[in-house]
BAFI-3210 file (N, C-alpha, C; in Angstrom, 3 decimals, decimal comma, padded with zeros to 6 digits):
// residues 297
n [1|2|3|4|5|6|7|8|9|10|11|12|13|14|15|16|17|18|19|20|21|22|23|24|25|26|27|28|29|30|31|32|33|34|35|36|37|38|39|40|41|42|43|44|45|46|47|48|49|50|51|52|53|54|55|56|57|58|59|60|61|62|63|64|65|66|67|68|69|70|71|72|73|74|75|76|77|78|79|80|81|82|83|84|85|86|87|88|89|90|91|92|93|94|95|96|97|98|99|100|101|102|103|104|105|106|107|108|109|110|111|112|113|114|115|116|117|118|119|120|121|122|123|124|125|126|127|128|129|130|131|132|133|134|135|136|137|138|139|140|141|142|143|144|145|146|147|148|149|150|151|152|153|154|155|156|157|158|159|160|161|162|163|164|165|166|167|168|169|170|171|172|173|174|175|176|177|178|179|180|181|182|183|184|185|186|187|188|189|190|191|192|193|194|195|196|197|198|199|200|201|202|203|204|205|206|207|208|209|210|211|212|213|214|215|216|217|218|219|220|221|222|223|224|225|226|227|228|229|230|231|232|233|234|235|236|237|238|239|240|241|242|243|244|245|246|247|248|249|250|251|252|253|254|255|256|257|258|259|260|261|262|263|264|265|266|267|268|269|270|271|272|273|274|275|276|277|278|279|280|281|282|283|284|285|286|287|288|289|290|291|292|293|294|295|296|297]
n.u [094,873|094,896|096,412|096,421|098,430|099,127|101,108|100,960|098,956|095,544|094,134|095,104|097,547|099,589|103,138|104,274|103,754|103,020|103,021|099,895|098,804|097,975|095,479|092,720|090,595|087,982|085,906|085,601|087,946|090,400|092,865|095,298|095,569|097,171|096,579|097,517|098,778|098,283|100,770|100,356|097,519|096,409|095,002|093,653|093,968|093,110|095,787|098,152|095,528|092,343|092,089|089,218|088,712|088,760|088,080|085,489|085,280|085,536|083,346|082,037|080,253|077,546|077,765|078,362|076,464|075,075|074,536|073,036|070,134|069,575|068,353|069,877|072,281|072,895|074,307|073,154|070,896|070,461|071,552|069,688|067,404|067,898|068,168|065,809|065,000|065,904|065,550|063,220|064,052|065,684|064,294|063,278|065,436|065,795|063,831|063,836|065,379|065,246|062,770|060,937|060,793|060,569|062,369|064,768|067,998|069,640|072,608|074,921|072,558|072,007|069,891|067,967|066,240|065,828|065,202|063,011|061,323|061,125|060,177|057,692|056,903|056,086|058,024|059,820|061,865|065,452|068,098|071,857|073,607|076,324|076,569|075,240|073,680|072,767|071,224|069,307|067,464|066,694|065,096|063,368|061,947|060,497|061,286|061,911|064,798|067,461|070,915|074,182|076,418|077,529|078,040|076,634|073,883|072,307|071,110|069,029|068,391|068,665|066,330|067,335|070,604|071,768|074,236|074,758|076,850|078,968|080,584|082,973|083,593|084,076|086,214|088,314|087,192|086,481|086,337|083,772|081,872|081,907|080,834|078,257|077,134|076,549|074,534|072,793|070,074|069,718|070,191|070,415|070,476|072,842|073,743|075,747|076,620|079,462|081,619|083,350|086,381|087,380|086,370|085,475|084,877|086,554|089,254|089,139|088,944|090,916|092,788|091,070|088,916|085,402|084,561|086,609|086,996|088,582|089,297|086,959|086,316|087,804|088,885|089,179|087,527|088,203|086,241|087,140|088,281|086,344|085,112|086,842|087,102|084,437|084,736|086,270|085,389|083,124|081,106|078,644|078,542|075,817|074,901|075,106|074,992|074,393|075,024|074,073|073,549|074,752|077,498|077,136|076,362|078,902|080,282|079,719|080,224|082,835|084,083|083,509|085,215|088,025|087,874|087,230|087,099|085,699|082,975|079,406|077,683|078,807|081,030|078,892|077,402|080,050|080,004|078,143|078,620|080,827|079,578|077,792|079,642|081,395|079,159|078,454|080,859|081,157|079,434|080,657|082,744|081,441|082,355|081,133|080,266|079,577|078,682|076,559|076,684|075,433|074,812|074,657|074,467]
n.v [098,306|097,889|096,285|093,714|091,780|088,804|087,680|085,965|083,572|083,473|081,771|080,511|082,095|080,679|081,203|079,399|079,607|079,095|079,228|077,762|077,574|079,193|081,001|081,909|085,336|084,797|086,069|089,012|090,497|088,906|088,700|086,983|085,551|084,071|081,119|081,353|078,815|077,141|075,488|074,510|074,422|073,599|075,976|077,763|080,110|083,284|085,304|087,903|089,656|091,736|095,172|096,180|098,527|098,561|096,340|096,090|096,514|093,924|092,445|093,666|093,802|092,371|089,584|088,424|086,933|086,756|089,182|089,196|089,692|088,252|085,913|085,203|083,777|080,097|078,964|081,063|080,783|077,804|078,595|080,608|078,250|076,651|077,976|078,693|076,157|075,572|077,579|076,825|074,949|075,326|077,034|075,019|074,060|075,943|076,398|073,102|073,545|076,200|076,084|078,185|081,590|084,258|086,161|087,194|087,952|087,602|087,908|089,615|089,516|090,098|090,597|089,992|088,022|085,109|086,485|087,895|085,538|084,308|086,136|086,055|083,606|084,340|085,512|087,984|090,148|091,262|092,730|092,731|094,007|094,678|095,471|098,790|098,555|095,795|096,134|097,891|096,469|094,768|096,291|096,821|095,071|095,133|093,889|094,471|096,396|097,051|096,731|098,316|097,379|095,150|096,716|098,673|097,744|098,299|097,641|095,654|091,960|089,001|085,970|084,065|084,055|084,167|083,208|082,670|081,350|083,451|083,763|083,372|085,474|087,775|090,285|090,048|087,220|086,075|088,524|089,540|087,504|087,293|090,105|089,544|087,493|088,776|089,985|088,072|086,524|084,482|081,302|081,657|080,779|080,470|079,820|078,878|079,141|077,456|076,931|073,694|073,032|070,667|068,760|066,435|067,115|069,586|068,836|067,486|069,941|071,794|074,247|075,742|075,323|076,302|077,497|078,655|081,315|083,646|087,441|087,502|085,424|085,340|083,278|079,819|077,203|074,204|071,483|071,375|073,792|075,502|074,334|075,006|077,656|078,549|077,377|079,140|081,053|081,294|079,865|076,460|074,075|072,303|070,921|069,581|070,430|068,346|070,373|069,329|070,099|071,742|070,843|070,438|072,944|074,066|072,231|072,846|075,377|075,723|073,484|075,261|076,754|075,750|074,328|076,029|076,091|073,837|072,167|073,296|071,133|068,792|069,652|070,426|067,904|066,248|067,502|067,206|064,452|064,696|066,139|063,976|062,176|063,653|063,845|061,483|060,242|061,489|060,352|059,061|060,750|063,124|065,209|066,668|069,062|071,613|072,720|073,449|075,068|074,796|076,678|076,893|079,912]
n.w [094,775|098,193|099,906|102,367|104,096|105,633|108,433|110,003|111,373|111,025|113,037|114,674|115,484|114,673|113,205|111,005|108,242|104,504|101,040|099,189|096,830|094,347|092,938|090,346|090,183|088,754|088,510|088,048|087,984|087,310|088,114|090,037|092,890|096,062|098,167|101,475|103,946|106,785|109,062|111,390|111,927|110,071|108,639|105,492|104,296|101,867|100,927|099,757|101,058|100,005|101,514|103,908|102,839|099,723|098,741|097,838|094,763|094,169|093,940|092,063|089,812|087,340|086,997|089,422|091,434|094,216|094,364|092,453|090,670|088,073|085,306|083,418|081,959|081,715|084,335|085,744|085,832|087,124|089,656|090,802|090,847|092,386|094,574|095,287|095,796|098,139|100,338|101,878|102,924|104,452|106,336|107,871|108,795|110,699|112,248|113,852|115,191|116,702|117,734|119,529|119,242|117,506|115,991|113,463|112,546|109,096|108,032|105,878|103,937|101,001|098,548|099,468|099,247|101,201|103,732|102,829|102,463|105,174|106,403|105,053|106,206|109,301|110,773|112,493|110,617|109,761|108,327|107,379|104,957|103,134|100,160|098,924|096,376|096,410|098,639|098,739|097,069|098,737|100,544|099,037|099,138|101,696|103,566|106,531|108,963|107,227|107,456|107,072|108,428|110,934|113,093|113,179|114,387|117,183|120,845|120,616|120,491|118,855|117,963|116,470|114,250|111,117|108,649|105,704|103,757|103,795|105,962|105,026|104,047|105,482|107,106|109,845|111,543|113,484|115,554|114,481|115,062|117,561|118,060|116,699|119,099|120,648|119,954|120,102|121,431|124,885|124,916|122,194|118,435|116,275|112,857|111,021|107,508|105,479|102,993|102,108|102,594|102,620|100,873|098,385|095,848|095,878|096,030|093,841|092,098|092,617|092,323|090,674|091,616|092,314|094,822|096,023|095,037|095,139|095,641|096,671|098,688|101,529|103,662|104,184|104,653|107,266|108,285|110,761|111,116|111,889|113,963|115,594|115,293|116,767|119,245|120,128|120,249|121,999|121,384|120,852|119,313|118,279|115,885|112,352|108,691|105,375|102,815|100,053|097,619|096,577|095,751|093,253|091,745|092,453|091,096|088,244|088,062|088,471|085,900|084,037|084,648|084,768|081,976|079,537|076,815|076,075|075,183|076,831|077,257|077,740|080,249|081,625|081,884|083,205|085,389|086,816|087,412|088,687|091,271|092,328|092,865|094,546|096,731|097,259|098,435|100,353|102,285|104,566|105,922|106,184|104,609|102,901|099,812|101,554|104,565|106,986|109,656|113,121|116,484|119,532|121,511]
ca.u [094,313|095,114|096,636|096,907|099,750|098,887|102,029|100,312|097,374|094,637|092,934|095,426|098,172|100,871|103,565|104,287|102,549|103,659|102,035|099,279|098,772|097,467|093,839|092,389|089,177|087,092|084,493|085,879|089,242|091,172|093,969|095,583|096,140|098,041|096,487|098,360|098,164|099,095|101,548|100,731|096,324|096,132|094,092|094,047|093,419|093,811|097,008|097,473|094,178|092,186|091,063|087,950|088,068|089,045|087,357|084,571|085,363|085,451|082,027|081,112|080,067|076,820|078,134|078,203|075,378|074,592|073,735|072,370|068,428|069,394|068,501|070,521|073,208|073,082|074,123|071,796|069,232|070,577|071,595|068,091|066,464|068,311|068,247|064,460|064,446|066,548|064,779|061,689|064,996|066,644|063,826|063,466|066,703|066,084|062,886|063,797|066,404|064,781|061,023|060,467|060,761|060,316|063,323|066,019|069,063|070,516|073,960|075,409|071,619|071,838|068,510|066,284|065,159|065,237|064,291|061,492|060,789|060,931|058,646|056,148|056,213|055,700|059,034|060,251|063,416|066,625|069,337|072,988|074,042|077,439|076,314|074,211|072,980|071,685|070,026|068,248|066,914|066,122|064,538|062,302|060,497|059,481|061,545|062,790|065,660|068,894|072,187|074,834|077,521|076,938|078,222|074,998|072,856|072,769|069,869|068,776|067,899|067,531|066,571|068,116|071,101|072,301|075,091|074,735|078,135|079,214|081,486|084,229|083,961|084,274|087,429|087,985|085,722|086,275|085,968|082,622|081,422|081,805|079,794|077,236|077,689|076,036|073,061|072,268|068,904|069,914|070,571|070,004|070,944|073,540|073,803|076,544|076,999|079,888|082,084|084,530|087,826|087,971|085,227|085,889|085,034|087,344|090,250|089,393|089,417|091,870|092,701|089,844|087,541|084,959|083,822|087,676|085,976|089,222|089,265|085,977|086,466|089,088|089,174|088,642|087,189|087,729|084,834|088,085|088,726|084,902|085,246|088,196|086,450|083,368|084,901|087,563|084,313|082,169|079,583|078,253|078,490|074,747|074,647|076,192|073,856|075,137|074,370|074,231|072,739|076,524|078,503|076,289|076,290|080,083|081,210|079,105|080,921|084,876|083,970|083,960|087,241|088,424|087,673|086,466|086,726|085,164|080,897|078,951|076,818|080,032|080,932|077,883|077,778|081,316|080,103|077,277|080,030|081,468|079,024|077,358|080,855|081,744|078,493|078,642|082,271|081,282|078,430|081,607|083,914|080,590|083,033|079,932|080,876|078,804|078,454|076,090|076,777|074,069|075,653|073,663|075,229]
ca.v [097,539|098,093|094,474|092,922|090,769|088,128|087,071|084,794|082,433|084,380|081,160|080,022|082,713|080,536|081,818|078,832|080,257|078,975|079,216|077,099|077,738|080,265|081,117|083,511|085,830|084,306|086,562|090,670|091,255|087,775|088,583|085,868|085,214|083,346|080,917|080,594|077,343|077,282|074,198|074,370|074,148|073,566|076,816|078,056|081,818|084,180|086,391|089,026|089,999|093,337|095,493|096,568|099,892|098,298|094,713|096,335|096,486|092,706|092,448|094,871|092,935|091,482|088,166|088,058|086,219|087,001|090,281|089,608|088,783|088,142|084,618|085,224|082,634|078,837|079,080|082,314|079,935|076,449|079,014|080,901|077,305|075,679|078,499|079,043|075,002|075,666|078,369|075,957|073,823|076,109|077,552|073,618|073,495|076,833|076,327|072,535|074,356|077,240|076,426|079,060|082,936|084,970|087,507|086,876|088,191|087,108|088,318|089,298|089,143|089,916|091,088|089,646|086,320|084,603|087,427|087,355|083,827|083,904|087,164|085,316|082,486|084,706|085,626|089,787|089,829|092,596|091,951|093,289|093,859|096,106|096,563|099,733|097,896|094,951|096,449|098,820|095,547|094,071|097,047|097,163|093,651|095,123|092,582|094,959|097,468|096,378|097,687|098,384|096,514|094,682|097,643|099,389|097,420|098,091|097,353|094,419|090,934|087,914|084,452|083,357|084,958|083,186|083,222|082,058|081,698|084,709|083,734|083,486|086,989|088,810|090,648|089,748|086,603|085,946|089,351|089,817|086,364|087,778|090,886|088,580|086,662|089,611|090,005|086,494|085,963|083,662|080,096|081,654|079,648|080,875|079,043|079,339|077,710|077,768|075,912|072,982|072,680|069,022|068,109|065,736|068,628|070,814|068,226|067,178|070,867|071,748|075,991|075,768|075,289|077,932|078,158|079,565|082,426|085,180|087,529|087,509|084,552|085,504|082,292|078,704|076,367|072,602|071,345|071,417|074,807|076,053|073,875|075,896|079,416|078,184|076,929|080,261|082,386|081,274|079,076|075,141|073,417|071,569|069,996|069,884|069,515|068,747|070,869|068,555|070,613|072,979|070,380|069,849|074,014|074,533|071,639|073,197|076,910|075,004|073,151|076,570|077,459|074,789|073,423|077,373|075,807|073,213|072,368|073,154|070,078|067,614|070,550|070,011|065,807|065,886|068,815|066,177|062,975|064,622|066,175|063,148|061,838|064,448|063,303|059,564|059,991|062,156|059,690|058,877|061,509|064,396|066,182|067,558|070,736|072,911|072,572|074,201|074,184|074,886|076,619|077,953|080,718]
ca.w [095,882|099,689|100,287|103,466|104,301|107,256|108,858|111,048|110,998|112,119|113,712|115,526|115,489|114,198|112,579|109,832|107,252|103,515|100,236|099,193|095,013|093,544|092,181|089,872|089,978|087,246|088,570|087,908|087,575|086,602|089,179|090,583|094,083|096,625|099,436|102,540|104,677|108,442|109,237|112,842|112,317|108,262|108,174|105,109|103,750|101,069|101,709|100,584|100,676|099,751|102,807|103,904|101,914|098,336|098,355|096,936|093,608|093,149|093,700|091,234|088,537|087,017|087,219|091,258|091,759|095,326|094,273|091,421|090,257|086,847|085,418|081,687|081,535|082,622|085,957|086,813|085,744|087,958|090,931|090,827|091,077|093,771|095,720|095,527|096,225|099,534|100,885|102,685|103,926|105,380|106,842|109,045|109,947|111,712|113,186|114,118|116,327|117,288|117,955|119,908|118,819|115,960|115,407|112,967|111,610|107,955|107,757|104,086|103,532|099,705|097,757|100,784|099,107|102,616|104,734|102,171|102,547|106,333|106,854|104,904|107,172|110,162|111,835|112,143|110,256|109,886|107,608|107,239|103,845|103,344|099,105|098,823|095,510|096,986|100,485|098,170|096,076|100,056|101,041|098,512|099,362|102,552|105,000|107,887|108,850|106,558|108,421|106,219|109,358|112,322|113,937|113,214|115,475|119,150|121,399|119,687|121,085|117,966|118,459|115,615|113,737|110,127|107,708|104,360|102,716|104,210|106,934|104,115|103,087|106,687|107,677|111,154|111,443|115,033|116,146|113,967|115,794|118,891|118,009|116,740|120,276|121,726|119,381|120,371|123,128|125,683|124,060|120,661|117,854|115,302|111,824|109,759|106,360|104,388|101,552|102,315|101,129|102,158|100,326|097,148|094,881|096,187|095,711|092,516|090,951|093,098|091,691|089,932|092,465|092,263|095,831|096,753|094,754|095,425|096,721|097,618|100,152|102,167|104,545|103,375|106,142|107,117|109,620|112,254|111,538|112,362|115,388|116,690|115,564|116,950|120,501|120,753|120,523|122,700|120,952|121,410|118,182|118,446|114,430|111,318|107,891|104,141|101,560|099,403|096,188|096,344|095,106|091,695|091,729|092,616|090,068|086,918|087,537|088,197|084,953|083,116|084,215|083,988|080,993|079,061|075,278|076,159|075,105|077,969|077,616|078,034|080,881|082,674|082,317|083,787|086,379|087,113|087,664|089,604|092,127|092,410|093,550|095,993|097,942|097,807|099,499|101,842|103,474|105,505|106,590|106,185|104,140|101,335|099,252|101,677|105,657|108,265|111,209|113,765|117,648|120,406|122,668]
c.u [095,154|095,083|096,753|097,112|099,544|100,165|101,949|099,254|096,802|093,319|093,966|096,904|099,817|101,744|104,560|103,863|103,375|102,443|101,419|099,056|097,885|095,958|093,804|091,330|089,051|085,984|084,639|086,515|090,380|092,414|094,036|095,464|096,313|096,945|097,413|097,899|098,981|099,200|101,401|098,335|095,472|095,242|094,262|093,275|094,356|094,547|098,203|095,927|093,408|091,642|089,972|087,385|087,895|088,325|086,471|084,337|085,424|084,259|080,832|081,248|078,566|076,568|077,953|076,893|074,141|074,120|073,184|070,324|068,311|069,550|068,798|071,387|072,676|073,247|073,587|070,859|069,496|070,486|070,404|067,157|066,679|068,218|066,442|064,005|064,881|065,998|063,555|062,768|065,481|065,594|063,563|064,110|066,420|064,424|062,919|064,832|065,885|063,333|060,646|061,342|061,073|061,134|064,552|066,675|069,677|071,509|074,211|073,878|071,235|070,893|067,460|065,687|064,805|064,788|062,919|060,794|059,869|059,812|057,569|055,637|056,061|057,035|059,396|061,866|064,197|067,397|070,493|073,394|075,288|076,942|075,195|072,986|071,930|070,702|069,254|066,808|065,708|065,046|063,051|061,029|060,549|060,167|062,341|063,564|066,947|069,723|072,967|076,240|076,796|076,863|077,090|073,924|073,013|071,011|068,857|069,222|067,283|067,476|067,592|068,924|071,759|073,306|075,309|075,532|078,304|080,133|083,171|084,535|084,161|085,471|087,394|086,810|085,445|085,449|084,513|081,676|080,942|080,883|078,431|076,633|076,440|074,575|072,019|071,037|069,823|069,843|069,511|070,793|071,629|073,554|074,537|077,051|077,828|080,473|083,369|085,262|088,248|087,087|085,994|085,993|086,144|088,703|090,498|089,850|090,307|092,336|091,510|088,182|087,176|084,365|085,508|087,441|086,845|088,754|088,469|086,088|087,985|089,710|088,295|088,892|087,522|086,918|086,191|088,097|087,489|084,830|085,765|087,335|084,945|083,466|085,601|086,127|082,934|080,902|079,998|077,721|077,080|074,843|075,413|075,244|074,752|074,080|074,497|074,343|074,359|076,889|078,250|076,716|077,655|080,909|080,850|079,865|082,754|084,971|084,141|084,674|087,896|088,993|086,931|086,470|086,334|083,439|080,568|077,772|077,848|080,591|080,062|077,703|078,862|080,630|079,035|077,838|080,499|080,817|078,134|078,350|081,113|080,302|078,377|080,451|082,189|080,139|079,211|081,819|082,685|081,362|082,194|080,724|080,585|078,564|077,708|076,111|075,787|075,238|074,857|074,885|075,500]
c.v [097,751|096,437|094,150|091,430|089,912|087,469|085,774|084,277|083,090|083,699|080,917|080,682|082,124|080,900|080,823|078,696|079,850|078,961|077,745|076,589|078,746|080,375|081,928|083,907|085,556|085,100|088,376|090,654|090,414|087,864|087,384|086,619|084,496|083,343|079,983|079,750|077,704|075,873|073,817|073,847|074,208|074,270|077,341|079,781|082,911|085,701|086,810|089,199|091,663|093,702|095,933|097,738|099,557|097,297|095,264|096,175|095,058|091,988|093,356|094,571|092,264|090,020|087,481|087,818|086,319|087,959|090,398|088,792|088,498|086,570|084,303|083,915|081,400|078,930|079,964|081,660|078,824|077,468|079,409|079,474|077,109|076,830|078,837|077,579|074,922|076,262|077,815|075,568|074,148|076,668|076,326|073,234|074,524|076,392|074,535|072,671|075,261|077,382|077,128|080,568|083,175|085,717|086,596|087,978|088,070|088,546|088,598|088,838|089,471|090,929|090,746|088,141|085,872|085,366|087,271|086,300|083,738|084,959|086,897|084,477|083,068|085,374|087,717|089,582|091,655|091,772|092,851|093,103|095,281|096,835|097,510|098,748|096,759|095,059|097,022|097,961|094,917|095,027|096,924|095,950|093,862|094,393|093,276|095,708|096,560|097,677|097,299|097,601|096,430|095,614|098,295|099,162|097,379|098,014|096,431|093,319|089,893|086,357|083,622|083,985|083,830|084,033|082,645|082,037|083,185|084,829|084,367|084,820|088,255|088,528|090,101|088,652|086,395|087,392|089,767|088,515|086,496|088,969|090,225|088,019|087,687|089,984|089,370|086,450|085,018|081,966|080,246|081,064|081,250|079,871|079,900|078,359|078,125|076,688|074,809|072,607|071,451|068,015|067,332|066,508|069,401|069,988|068,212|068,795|071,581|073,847|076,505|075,513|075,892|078,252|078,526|081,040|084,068|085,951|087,401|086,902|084,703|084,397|080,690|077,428|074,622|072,769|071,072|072,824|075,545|075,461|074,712|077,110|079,456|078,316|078,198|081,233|082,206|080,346|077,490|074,579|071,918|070,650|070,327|069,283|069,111|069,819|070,711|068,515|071,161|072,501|070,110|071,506|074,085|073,639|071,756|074,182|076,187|074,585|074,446|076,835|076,702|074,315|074,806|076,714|074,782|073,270|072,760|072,062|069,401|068,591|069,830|068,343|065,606|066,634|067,513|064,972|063,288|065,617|064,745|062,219|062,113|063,906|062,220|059,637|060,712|061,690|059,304|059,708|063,211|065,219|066,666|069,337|071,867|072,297|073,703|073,656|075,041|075,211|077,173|078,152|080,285]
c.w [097,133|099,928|101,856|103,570|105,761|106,967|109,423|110,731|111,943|113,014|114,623|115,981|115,289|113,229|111,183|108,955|105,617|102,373|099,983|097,657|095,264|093,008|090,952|089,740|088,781|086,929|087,728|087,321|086,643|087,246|089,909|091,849|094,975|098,167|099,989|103,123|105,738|108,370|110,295|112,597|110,993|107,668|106,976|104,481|102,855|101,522|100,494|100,197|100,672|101,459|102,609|102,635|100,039|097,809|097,209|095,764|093,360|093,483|092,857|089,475|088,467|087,107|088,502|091,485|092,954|095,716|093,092|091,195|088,478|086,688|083,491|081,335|082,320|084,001|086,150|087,135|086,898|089,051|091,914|091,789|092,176|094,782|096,129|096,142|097,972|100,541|102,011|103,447|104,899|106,301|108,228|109,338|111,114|112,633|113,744|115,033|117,210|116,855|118,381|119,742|117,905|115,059|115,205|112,551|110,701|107,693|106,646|103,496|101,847|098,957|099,022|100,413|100,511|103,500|104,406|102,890|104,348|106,871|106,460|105,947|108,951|111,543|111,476|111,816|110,087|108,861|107,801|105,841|103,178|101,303|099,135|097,652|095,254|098,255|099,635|097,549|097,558|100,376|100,531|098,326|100,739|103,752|106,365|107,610|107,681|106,773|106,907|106,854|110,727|113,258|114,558|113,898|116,899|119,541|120,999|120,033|119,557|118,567|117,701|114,623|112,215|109,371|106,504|103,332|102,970|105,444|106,314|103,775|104,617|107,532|109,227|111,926|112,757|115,900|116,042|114,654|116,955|119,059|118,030|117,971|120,948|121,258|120,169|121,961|123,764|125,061|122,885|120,120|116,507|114,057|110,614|108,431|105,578|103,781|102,760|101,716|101,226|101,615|098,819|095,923|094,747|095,689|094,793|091,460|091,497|092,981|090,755|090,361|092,915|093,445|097,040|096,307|095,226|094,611|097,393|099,426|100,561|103,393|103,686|104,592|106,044|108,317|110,780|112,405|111,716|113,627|116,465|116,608|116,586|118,773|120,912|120,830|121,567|122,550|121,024|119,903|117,960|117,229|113,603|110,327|106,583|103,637|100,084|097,610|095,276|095,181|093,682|091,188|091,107|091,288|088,485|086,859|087,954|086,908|084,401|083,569|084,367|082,784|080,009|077,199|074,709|075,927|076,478|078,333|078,183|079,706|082,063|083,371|083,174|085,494|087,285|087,963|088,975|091,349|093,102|093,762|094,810|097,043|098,326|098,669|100,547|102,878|104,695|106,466|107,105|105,253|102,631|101,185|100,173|102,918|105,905|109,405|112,208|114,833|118,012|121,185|124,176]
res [x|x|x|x|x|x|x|x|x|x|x|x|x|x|x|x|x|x|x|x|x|x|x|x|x|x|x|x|x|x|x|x|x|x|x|x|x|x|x|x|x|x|x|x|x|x|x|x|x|x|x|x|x|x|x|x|x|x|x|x|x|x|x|x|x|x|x|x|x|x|x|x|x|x|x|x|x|x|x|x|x|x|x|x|x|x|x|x|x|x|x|x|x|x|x|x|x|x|x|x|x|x|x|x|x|x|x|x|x|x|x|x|x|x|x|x|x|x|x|x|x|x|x|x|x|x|x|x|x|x|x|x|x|x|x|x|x|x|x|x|x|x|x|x|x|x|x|x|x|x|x|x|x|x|x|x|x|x|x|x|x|x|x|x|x|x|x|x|x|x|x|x|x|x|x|x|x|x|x|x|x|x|x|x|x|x|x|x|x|x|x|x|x|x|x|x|x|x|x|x|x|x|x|x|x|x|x|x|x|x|x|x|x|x|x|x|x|x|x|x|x|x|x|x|x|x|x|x|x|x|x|x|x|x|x|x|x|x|x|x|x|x|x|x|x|x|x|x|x|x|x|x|x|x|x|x|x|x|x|x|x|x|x|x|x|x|x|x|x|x|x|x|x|x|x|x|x|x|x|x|x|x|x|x|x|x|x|x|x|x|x|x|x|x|x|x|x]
***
């Protein structure tokens, strides 16, 4: 692996950087690794982390979900559902933002499900998807060009550009923000949703909480530190939704590593307890397993 070593906090360029604990891919490889925390803007992110050229390989697995269409094990089957139940939701956060025009962008767009979804309901979509394996899967339901990096698109005007758990996994998130930035129509709407680490979930399983998901996710957000990336790049932080479903999701796959010789009925009941949990405490603070946040340019 081609590691990179951040010295600094790459939100806020401070240089009090100390470890955080440790993880381990549950998903590929089973390698540990080490997240750092900034003392100066409590960012925290996995360091070292693979580069661009190597990551690859820890998405190259059956198991990875986000490229996968297989519905074999328990969670293929819960993930499958909820994400086919999300799909309408997501589609009225964006058009209760952006009533007017038709052209989107999904980022880290996957297999296409939502491109899908949304070219049914009448909008011209594009996606970006860096696996060959899954653009090929996109391609083949028909939903538009799929770039292999943002890079790839020039001359191109969307109304609406999204991120779907996919902020976490891009090198350079600011700089890629700012590309984005430029996609963007004239008070187009951006929507980015990812995991929270100050969510009740996240506390309770603490290294074991499967939406830190190394290396994959190479940054791990609080709703301050999307504020700051949000405000340093240029964008107008309009809403903020839960996603309320995550924390039921995220606390069924922590339970298996967790708890691996354990039933998976008793597993699931607990996984249950304690999603349930994480959203009744976060009617307060907003802190749910899973934020979007809504910004026009």
């Amino acid at each position: 692996m081609q590691a990179l070593e951040l010295k600094e906090c790459p939100l806020c360029h401070g240089k009090n950087v100390t470890i955080r604990f440790s993880c381990e891919d549950h998903t590929t490889t089973h390698e540990e690794f080490q997240l750092s925390e900034c003392q100066d803007c409590t960012f925290i992110f996995t360091n070292p982390q693979p580069d661009e050229s190597s990551i690859g390989k820890y998405y190259d697995s059956p198991e990875y979900i986000s490229h996968s269409e297989s519905n074999k094990s328990l969670f293929d089957k819960v993930y499958t559902y909820l994400r086919e139940a999300a799909l309408k939701w997501k589609r009225g956060i964006i058009t209760s933002n952006q009533p007017i025009g038709k052209k989107l962008l999904d980022v880290g767009c996957g297999t296409g499900n939502f491109l899908q979804h949304m070219k049914m309901h009448g909008w011209e979509t594009t996606g970006v998807e860096p696996s060959e394996s899954a653009a090929s899967k996109a391609r083949a339901k028909k939903v538009g060009s799929i770039f292999q990096s943002i890079d790839q698109i020039a001359n191109q005007k969307y109304d609406v550009i999204t991120l779907w758990h996919v902020l976490e996994h891009l090198h350079e998130p600011k700089k890629k923000l700012q590309s984005l930035k430029g996609l963007l129509q004239e008070n187009g709407t951006i929507i980015i949703a990812v995991p929270n680490r100050e969510s009740f979930d996240a506390k309770y399983y603490k290294n074991y909480w499967a939406a830190y998901d190394v290396p994959r996710h190479l940054w791990h957000f609080s709703q301050e530190n999307i504020k700051s990336i949000l405000n340093e790049t240029g964008f107008s932080l309009t809403a903020t939704h839960p996603m309320k479903l995550d924390s039921f999701y995220v606390s069924l796959l922590s339970e298996s590593y967790k708890n691996k010789n354990r039933s998976k009925i008793l597993n699931a009941v607990n996984a249950l307890r304690i999603g349930l949990l994480s959203n009744f405490k976060a009617r307060k603070n907003k802190n749910y397993s899973s934020l979007i946040y809504v910004a026009n340019k």
